[in-house]
N, C-alpha and C positions, 0 to 999 in steps of 0.2 A: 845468791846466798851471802850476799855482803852485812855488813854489822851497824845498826843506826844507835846514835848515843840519847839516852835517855836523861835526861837534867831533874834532880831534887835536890832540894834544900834542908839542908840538916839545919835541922833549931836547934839540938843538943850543941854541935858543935861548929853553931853558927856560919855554917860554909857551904858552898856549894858543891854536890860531888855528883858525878856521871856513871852511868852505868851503860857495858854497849852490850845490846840485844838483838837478836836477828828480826831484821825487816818485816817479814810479815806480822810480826806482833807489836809494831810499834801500836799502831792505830787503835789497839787493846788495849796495849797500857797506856795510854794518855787517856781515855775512856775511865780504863778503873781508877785510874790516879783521878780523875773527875767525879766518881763516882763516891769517890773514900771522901775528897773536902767537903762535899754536898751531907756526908751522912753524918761529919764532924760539925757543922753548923746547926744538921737539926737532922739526928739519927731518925724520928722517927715520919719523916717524909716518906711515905709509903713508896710513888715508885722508881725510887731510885735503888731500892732494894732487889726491887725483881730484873731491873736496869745492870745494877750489877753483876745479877746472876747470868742476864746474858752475857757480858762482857767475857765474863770469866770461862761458861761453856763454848764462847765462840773463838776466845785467845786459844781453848784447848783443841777445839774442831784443825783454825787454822794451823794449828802446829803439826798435830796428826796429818794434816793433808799433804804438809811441806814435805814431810816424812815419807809420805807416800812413793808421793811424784821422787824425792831424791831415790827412793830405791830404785824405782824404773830407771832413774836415768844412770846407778850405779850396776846395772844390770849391763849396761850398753856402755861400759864406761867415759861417758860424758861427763861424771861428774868423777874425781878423786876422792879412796877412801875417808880420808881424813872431815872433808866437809860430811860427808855419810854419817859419820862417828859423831862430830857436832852437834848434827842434826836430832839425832838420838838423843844426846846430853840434855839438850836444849827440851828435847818433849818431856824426857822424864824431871824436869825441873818444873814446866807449865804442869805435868800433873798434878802437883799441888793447887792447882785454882779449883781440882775439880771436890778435894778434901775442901776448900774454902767454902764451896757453893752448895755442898753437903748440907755444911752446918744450919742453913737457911733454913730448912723443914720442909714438909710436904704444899704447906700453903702457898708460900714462896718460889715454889716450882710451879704450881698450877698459872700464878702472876706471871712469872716469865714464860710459859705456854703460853700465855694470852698477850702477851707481849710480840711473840717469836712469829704465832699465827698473824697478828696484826700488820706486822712487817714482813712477814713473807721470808721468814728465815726458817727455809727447812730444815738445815743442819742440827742450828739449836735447836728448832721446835720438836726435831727427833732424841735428843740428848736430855729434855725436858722430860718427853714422854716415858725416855727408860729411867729416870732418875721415880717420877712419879710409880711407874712397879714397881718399885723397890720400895717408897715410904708410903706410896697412898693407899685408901681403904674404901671399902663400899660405904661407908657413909659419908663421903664427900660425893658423891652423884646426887642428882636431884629424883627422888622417886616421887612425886607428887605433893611437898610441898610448898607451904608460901615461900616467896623471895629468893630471891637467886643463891648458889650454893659454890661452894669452891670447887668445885669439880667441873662447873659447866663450860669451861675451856676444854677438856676431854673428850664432851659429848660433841660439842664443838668441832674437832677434829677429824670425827669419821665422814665428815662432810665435806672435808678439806678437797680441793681442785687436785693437789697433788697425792699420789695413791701412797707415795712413800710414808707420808703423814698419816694415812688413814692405816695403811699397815701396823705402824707404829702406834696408832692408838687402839686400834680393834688389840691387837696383842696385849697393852695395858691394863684394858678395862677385864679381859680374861684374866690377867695375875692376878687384878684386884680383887676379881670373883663377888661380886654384889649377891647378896642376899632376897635383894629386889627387882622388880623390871623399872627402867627408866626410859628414857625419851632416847626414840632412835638405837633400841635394843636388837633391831631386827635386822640391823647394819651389817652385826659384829663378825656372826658366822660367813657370811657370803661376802665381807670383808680379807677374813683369814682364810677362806677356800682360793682365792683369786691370789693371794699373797703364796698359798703353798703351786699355784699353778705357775708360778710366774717365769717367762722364760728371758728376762732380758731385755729390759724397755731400753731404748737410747735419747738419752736427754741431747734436745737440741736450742740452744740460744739463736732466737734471729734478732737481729741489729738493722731492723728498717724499717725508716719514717712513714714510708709509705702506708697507708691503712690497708685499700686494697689488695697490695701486693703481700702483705703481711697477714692479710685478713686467707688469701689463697693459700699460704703454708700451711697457715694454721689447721687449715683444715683439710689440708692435702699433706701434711705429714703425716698424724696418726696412722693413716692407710701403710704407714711402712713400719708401723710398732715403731714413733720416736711420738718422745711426751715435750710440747714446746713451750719453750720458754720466751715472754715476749720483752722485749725493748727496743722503744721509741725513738729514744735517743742516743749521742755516744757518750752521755756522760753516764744513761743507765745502763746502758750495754757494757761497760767495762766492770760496773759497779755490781752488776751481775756474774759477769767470767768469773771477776777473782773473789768474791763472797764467798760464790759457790761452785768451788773448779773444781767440778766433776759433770762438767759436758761431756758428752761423745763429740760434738759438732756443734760448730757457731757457724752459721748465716753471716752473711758480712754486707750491706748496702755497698756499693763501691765508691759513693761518695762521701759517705759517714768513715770510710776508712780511710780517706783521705783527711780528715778535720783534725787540726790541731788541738790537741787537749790540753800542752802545757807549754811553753815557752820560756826564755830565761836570759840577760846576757850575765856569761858566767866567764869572770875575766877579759873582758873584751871581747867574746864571741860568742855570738845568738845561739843559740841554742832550742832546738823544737821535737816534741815528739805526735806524734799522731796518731791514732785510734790503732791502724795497723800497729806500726811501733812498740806501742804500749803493749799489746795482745801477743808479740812477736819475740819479745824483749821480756817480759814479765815470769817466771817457771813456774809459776800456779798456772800460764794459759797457752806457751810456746810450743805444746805438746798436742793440740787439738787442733784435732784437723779442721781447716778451714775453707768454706764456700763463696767465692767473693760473684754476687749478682749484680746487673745493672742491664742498661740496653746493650746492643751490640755494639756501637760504637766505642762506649765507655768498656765495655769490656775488652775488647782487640783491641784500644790502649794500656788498660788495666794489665792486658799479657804482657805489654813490652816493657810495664815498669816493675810488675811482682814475678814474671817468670813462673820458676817452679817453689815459688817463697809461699804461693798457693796452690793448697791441694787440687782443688777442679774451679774452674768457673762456670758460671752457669746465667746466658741469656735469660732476660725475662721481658714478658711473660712465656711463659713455657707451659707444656702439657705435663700431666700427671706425671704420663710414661719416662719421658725424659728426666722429671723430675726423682720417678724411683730407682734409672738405672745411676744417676749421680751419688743418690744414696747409697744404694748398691754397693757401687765402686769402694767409696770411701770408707764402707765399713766392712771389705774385704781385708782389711788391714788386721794383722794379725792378733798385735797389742791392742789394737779395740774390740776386737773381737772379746778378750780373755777378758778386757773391762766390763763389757756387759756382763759376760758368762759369771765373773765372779759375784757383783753385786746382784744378778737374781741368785745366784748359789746364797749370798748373804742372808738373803730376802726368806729363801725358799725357809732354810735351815732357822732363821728366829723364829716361823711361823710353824713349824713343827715342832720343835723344842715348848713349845707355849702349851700345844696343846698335849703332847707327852706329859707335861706336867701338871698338867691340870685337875684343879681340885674338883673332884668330881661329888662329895657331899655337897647335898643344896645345891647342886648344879642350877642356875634358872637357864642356860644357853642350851637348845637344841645341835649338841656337839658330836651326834650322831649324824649328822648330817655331811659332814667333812669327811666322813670312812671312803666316802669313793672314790674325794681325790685323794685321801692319804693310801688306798692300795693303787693306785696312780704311779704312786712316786715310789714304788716296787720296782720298774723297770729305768734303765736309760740315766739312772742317778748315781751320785757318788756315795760310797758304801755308809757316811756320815749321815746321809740324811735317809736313806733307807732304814739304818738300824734305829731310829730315831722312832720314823715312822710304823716301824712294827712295834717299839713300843706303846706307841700312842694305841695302836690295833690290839694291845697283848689288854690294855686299862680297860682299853673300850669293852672290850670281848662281845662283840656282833657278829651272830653267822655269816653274815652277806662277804664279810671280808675271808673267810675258811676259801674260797676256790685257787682267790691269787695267794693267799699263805701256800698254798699246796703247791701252785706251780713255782714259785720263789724256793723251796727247801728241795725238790725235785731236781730243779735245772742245777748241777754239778760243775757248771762254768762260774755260780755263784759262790765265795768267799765261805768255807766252813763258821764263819760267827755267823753271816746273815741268815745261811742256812737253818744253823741251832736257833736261832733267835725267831725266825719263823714259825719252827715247832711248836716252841714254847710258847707264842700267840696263841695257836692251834689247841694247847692242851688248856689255857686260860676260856679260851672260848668255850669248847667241851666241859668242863668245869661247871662255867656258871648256868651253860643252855642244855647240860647234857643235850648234846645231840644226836641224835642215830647216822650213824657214819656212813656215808653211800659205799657200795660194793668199790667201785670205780676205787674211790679214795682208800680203803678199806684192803685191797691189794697192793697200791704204790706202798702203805707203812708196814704190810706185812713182808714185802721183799726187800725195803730198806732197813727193815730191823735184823735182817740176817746179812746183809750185804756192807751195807755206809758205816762208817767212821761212829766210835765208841760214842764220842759225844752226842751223835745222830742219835741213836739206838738211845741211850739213858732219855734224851727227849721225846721220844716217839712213845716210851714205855710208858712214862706220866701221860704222855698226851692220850694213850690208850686205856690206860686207866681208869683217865677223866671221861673218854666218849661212851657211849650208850650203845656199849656189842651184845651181841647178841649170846645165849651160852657154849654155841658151835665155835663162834668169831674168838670170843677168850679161850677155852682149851684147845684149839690148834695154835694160837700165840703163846700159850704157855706153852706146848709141846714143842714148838722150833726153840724155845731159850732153853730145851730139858738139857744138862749134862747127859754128853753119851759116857756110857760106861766101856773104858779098856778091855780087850778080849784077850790082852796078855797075860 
């Protein structure tokens, strides 16, 4: 968390003055600072605009993640309040890039989409795509005609290798709500179903040369729910950790982690660091657990020089099975554990929230399709994205979702809001399908409206209102609400 000085030249006051900024944002601002001369020479050089705007959502990305990682490690106290506090200071100052990158417009985000995608920067390309709901509109898609349109980085996206990107953009083109169908419409729904299913993928970086052996993870990781990341070499292997440090797991060649990346004589004395080192040494990556493979030889040397500096080693070639109890192990760890848990929690909860809101005039999306995972996420969820999700069921109002509304407002281990909020699904549905209420169901709201909790009872009353009883069904419900009359 050290301080790197930044050098400009004041022409007002023809001098030179410094400015000291925390490390991981150097590499950003000497970027924008390249960015700004380029646009003062010849502002309207088109991409150095959308160049920009990465620059700018990426200085913000890296700053947020510094932030991160310092809270964990002020959780463990590793780190002192004081740099925590910095820390903070420091993010709410780079916020401002992200009012800078605003200014740019919708077109200018779609450029840096197509930018982010090109480069394989999921960060920004996800910062891109929520900036894009926010100003884009269903006439930047391409609906059938000539020439290319600013939007087809969008379309573009639900294609993406990486599903965080496709999440991000099937959610998008939902806010935007087009009026038309477009190319690869059929994505979107079965995009945002997979997004509200999601239980926690674990990204994993591997870092080896090898094709073969590289070619074997690849395709024998998925089997354990981890989504891989490749690199060849150690100068893209690092350039991947710290882009985008938010691994669960880095793979390690054990001779790519031996290679020198930097060297130096600094005062009289050499000075080297190594792939290990760098990855060991760095707080964007010193926190990810790591797999160091090679033969067994190189590895039973391997042990006697990194010890417990590595999490598991692991002979190659190996079998599957070996291969998933290593995984296994490693992601018994409690803090990765909560890492996954939290970003599908993130994941689950965007893709609900989208569809809760959604504009349902001129709908062109088949968004009745998603009610089966959305009464899904009724059980085993955290109360934020349940109530969430009954709203989206209260918009929809589809019978098929009336059984699990019933058992959700029923079960009395459930939270009196999700409960009331259930109901009031239930009387939305009744409402617009009038339905005829089965006996079954028809007895649970006639003994919870003498029994449950006031607020129960006022929603059961509308919801009764709304369904289609019969005239036996209404006057014995109006007779249990009758005042008795005192005999004193």
């Amino acid at each position: 968390y050290g301080e790197y000085i930044f050098w400009r030249w004041n022409k007002d006051k023809d001098s030179l003055e410094m400015k000291e900024v925390p490390d991981f944002a150097y590499n950003e601002l000497l970027a924008e600072e390249t960015c700004y001369r380029g646009l003062r020479l010849d502002d309207n050089y088109e991409p150095l605009w959308s160049l920009l705007i990465c620059v700018l959502l990426s200085r913000y990305n890296e700053a947020d993640l510094a932030l991160q990682s310092a809270l964990q490690k002020a959780r463990t106290g590793e780190i002192p309040e004081e740099t925590l506090t910095k820390l903070k200071n420091d993010l709410s100052k780079i916020k401002k890039t992200i009012i800078a990158s605003s200014m740019g417009g919708k077109e200018y985000f779609y450029r840096a989409l197509k930018r982010s995608l090109r480069d394989n920067d999921v960060n920004v390309a996800i910062l891109c795509l929520r900036a894009i709901g926010q100003s884009g509109d269903f006439v930047d898609l391409p609906t059938g005609k000539k020439g290319p349109m600013i939007g087809d980085p969008l379309i573009e996206a639900l294609s993406h290798p990486d599903k965080r990107i496709r999440y991000a953009s099937a959610g998008t083109i939902l806010k935007i709500n087009p009026s038309q169908p477009f190319p690869e419409i059929g994505k979107v729904i079965p995009i945002i179903n997979e997004a509200l299913g999601e239980s926690g993928i674990r990204i994993v970086l591997v870092i080896e040369p090898d094709t073969e052996l590289r070619s074997f993870l690849k395709n024998e990781l998925p089997k354990f729910n981890c989504f891989v990341i490749e690199a060849l070499t150690s100068e893209a292997g690092l350039k991947a950790a710290k882009k985008f440090p938010t691994e669960d797991l880095i793979i390690l060649n054990n001779k790519t982690a031996n290679e020198v990346v930097f060297s130096a004589d600094i005062l009289g004395r050499q000075y080297s660091e190594t792939v290990f080192d760098s990855l060991k040494e760095d707080f964007r990556t010193q926190g990810i657990p790591l797999i160091m493979i090679g033969s067994k030889e190189e590895i039973d040397k391997a042990k006697e020089i990194y010890q417990d500096k590595v999490d598991e080693y692991l002979v190659m070639p190996t079998e599957t099975e070996i291969l998933g109890n290593i995984i296994y192990k490693v992601f018994q760890r409690e803090d990765k554990q909560n890492d996954s848990k939290t970003r599908a929690l993130q994941v689950c909860i965007s893709a609900v929230n989208t569809l809760a809101n959604l504009d349902l005039k001129n709908n062109i999306f088949p968004y009745l399709e998603t009610i089966g995972h959305l009464v899904g996420l009724l059980e085993n969820r955290p109360d934020e994205i349940r109530e969430t999700a009954i709203l989206a069921l209260n918009r929809f109002a589809h019978p098929s979702a009336i059984p699990t509304l019933v058992k959700t407002f029923t079960n009395k281990e459930n939270s009196l809001l999700i409960r009331t909020k259930a109901v009031e699904a239930l009387a939305s549905i009744y409402r617009k399908n009038r339905e005829a209420i089965t006996d079954e169901d028809y007895l649970i709201f006639k003994k919870s409206i003498i029994e449950d909790e006031i607020e129960i009872q006022q929603a059961i009353a509308l919801a009764m209102g709304n369904a289609k009883l019969t005239s036996a069904q209404r006057k014995e419900l109006f007779e249990l609400k009758r005042p008795s009359i005192s005999t004193e």
